[in-house]
N, C-alpha and C positions, 0 to 999 in steps of 0.2 A: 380509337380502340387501343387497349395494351397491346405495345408495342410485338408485332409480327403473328401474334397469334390467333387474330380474325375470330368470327363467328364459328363457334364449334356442334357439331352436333349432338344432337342428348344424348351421353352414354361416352361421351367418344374422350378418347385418352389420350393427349400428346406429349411426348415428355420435354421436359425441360433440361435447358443447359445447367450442370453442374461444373462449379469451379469449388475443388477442394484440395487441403494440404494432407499430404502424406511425409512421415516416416519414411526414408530409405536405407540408412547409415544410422548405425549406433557405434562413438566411437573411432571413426572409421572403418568400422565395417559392416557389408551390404545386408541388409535385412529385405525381407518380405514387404513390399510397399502396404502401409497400415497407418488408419488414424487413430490406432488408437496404442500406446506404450508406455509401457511402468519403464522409469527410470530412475535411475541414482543422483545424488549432488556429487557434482563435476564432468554427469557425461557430457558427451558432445551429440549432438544429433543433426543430421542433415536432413532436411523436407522439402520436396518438393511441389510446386504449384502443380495442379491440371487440370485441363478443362475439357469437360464431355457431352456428350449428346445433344448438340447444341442444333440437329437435324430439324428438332421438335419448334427451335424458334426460326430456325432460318433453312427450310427447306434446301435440299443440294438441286441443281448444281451452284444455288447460290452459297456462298458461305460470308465465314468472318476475316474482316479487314485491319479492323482495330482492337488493343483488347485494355483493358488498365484493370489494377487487383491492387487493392486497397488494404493491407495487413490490419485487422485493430489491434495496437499494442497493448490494450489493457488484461488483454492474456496474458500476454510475459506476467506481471504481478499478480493473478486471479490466483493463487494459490492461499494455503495455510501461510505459510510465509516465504522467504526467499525470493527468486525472481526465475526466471528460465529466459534469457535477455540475448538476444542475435550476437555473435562472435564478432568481436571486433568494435562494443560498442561499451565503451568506457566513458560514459557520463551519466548525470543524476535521471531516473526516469521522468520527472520534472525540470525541464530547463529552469536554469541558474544563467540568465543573461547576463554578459559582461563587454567591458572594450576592453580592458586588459586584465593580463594574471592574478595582478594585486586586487583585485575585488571577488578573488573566486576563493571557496574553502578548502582546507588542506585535503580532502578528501578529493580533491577534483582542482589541483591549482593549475592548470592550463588553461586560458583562453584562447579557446580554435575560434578563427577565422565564418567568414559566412562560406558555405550555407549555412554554419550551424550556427556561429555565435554562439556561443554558450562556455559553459566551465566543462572542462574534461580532465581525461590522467592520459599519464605514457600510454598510450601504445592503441589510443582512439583511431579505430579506422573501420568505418560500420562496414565499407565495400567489402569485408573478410565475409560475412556474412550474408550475401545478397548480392546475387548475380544472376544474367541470364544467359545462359551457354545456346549460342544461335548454330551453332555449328552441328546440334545433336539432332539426329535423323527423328526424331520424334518432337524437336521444337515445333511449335504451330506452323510456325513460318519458315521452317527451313528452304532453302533454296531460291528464297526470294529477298531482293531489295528490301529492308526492313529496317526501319528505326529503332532502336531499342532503348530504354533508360530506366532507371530506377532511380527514385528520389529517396534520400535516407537523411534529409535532413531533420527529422524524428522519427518517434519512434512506428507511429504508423507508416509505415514504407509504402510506395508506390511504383510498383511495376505497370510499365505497359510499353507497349510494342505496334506500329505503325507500318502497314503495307506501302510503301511507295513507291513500287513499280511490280506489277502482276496482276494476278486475279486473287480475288480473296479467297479462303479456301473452304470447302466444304467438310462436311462429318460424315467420317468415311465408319462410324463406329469405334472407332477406337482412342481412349483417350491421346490428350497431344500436351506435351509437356510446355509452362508458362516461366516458370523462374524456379529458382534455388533459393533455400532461406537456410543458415545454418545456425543451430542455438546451442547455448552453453549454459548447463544446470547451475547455478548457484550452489555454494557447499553449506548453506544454511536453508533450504530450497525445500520445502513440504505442502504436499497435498495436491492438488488436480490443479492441471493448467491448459483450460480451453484455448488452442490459440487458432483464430479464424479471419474472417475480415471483415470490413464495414462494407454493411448493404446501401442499398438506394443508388443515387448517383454517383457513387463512388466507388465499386467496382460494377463493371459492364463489358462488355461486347457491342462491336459495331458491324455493321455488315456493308457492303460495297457502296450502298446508297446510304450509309451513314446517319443508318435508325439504331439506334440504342436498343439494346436487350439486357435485361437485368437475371443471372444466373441465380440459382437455386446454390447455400452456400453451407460447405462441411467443411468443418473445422478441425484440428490435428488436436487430442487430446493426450496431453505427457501428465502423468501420476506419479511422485513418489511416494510410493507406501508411507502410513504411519512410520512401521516397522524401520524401513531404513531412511529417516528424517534423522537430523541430526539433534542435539540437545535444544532444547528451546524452552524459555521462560514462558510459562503456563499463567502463574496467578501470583499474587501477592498477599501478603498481610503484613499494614494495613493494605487494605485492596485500593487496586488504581482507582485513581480516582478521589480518594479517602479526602477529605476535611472537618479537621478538627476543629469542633468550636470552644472546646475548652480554654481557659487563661494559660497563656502561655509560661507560666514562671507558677512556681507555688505563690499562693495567697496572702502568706504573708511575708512573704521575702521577695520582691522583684529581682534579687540577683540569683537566686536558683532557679534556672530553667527548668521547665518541665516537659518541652515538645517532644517528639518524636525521635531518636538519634539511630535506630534500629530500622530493618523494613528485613521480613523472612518472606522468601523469593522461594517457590515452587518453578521445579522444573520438570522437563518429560522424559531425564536420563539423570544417572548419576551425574552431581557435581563434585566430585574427585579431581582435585588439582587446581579448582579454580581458586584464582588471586584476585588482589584489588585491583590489576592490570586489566582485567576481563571485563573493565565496569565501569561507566564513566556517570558520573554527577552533576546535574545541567540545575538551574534555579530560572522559574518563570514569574513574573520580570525581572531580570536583572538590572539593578539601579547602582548606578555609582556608589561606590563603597560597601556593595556587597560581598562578601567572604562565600566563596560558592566551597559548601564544604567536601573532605576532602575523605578517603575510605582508610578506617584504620584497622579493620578487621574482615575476614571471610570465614565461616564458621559452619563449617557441613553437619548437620542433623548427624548425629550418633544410631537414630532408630531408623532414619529412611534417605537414603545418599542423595534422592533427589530437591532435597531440603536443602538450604545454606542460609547463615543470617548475613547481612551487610551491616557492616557495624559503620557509622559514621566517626569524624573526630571533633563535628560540633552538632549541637540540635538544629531542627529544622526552622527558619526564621517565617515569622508572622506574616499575612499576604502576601505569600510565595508561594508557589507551586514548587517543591522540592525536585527530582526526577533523577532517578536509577534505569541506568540503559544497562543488558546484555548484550554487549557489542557484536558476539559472537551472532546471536539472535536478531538481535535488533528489535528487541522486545524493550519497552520499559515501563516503568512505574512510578506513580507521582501521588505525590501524599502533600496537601496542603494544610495549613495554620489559618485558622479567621476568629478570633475570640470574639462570641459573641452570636454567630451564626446559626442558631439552633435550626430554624427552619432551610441550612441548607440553600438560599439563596444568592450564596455569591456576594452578599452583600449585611452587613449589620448594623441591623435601626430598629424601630420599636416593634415591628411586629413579630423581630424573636422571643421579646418578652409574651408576647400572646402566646406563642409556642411550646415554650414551657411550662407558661399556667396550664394549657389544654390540658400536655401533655402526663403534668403532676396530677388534674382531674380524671386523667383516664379519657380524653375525646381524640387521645393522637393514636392513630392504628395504622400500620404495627406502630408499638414504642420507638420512642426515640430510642438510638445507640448512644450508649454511657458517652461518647466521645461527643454528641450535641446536648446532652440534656446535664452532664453532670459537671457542668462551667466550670465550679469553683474543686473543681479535682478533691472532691469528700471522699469519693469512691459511692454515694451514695445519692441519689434525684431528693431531691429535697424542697424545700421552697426557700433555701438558702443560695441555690441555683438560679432564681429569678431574680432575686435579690443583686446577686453576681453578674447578672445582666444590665440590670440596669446602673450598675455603680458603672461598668465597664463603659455604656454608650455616654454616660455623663461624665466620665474621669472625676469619679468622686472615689474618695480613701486613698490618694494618691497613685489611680490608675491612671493609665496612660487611655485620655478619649479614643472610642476607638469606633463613633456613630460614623458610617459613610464608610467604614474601612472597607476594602475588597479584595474577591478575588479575580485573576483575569479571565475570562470567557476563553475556553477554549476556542469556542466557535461565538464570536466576535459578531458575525451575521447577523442582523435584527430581523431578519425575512426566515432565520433559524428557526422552526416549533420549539419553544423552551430553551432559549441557549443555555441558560445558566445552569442545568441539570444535566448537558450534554458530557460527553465523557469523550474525549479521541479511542482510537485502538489502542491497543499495547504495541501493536505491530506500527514499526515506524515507515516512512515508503524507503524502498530503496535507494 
């Protein structure tokens, strides 16, 4: 039978143990315990674990013995963007395993030691964040021989606590305090952040005979308003994602380039003041003797401030993925080159030529965009475009062959529904 709660009779109501996080501190100072709180990027908030009415699983005078509470970290990042991430915890929310420094990013050049192993920065020390204060008159187990420990060797933390000399203790009604968790908004930090814990076997309750009870589980919900979010990169054009199947150079000149050297970057606030500082420039793959190019201009929209162009200081190179990051955001944007890919596959062989034809017949719905259908850069879909297609997969006219060319999978996965059309987020993880 589920655990402690025996055959019930029809109608009949027992309630169940709640373990939930609350709100106490904003800032350092004391609030109305509450799960639910708008906050700002950079507050500080302190929460506490608690756990209640646990009568309903473990009638009194028996009670609980053992407890463990399982955080799920994937709320620290459930927001719009940003992180809302435990005090004291300065590494990637994805371990970056390493054995020493020189293999970790400058964003993270420390390699700490186990338990964590991983890359981290100054001033790594999650215990700032997560503790159990046994001393307080409301901890479960006060005044008893008690084990305590929390593991914070990620981000899912684990508290629990062990009765080793006493009686386990009963539900007197009134919640009984479990751990302390204390978080620090991100200052790029928007939108709703559930932060709860992992169900099943991995948070529970034990009781003297060391049966498991699995609590009923509320989560600490932190919000920052739209309103007060900081600047963040919205959309682009070309839009993430964008690949050009156009010839990369005018038609008749292979030494005039014609890619892309622009991208105009929407955002959610004025960009006033922003530099080429604010912006960094990544190429996917990078192959030896790549020139990852470099920003020669920032250019704020005249009609609406939260407009700016990115001006590059060379075009965007063929099978690459280009990529414009808003560091401040951690948002970015990636416009790729594939001559020849009309149908958008990640890849250029004969059956872009099918694509074209359709698409000049009128069977391609919606139309192609002028940037797959209009190859040979006329400014116009022609059947001098399929023409252009095909000279390009044969390196005929002195093109450069380019059947089998590609672009890389984001998502690489072949178990992926459709990788090749797959698109990442804008938002990078933290």
């Amino acid at each position: 039978m589920a655990f402690g709660l025996g055959v019930l009779a029809a109608g009949t109501v027992v309630e169940a143990a709640v373990v939930s996080l609350k709100a106490v501190k904003k800032n350092d100072a004391a609030i109305a315990p509450t799960a639910s709180l708008s906050v700002l990027p950079l507050d500080k908030i302190e929460a506490e674990i608690f756990l209640s009415g646990w009568a309903g699983d473990i009638p009194p005078p028996a009670g609980v013995k053992l407890f463990q509470v399982k955080v799920d970290g994937r709320g620290f990042i459930n927001g719009t963007n940003g992180k809302v991430i435990p005090d004291g915890w300065c590494a990637p929310v994805a371990k970056i395993a390493c054995t020493q420094s020189s293999e970790c990013p400058t964003a993270y050049p420390i390699c700490a030691g186990p338990p964590y192993g991983g890359c981290t920065c100054a001033g790594y020390n999650p215990t700032l964040g997560a503790f159990i204060t046994k001393t307080r008159t409301d901890f479960i187990f006060n005044g008893l021989d008690v084990l305590a420990q929390i593991d914070v060797s990620n981000l899912n933390y684990r508290y629990s606590a062990l009765v080793t000399a006493g009686n386990p203790v009963p539900d007197t009604g009134v919640a009984r305090y479990l751990g302390t968790l204390v978080l620090r908004v991100s200052s790029n930090a928007c939108g709703t952040f559930p932060i709860g814990f992992l169900g099943g076997a991995q948070t529970f309750i034990n009781d003297g005979g060391d049966n498991p009870y699995f609590p009923i589980l509320q989560p600490l919900v932190l919000t920052v308003p739209t309103s007060d979010c900081a600047r963040l990169l919205v959309s682009c054009n070309p839009a993430h994602c964008n690949e050009d199947a156009r010839i990369a150079h005018d038609r008749l000149d292979q030494n005039l380039k014609k890619n892309a050297n622009t991208i105009v970057m929407n955002f959610s606030k004025p960009t006033t003041g922003m530099a080429a500082a604010d912006f960094e420039v990544t190429v996917v793959p990078v192959v030896p003797g790549d020139v990852i190019p470099g920003i020669s201009a920032v250019t704020p929209n005249v009609v609406d401030p939260r407009i700016t162009t990115v001006s590059l200081n060379r075009r965007i190179q063929q099978t690459r993925w280009t990529c414009i990051r808003d560091k401040f955001s951690n948002r970015r944007c990636c416009m790729g080159s594939l001559p020849g890919d009309a149908d958008n596959s990640r890849i250029s062989r004969s059956d872009d030529i099918f694509e074209i034809f359709d698409n000049l017949a009128g069977l391609v719905s919606p139309k192609l965009a002028p940037e797959k259908c209009d190859t040979d850069r006329s400014l116009l879909p022609t059947p001098a475009d399929l023409l252009m297609v095909v000279d390009l997969l044969n390196g005929a006219d002195a093109f450069d062959e380019v059947n089998g060319d590609m672009l890389p999978l984001f998502y690489p996965d072949p178990l992926h529904p459709n990788p090749a059309y797959e698109c990442p987020e804008m938002r990078l993880p933290p």
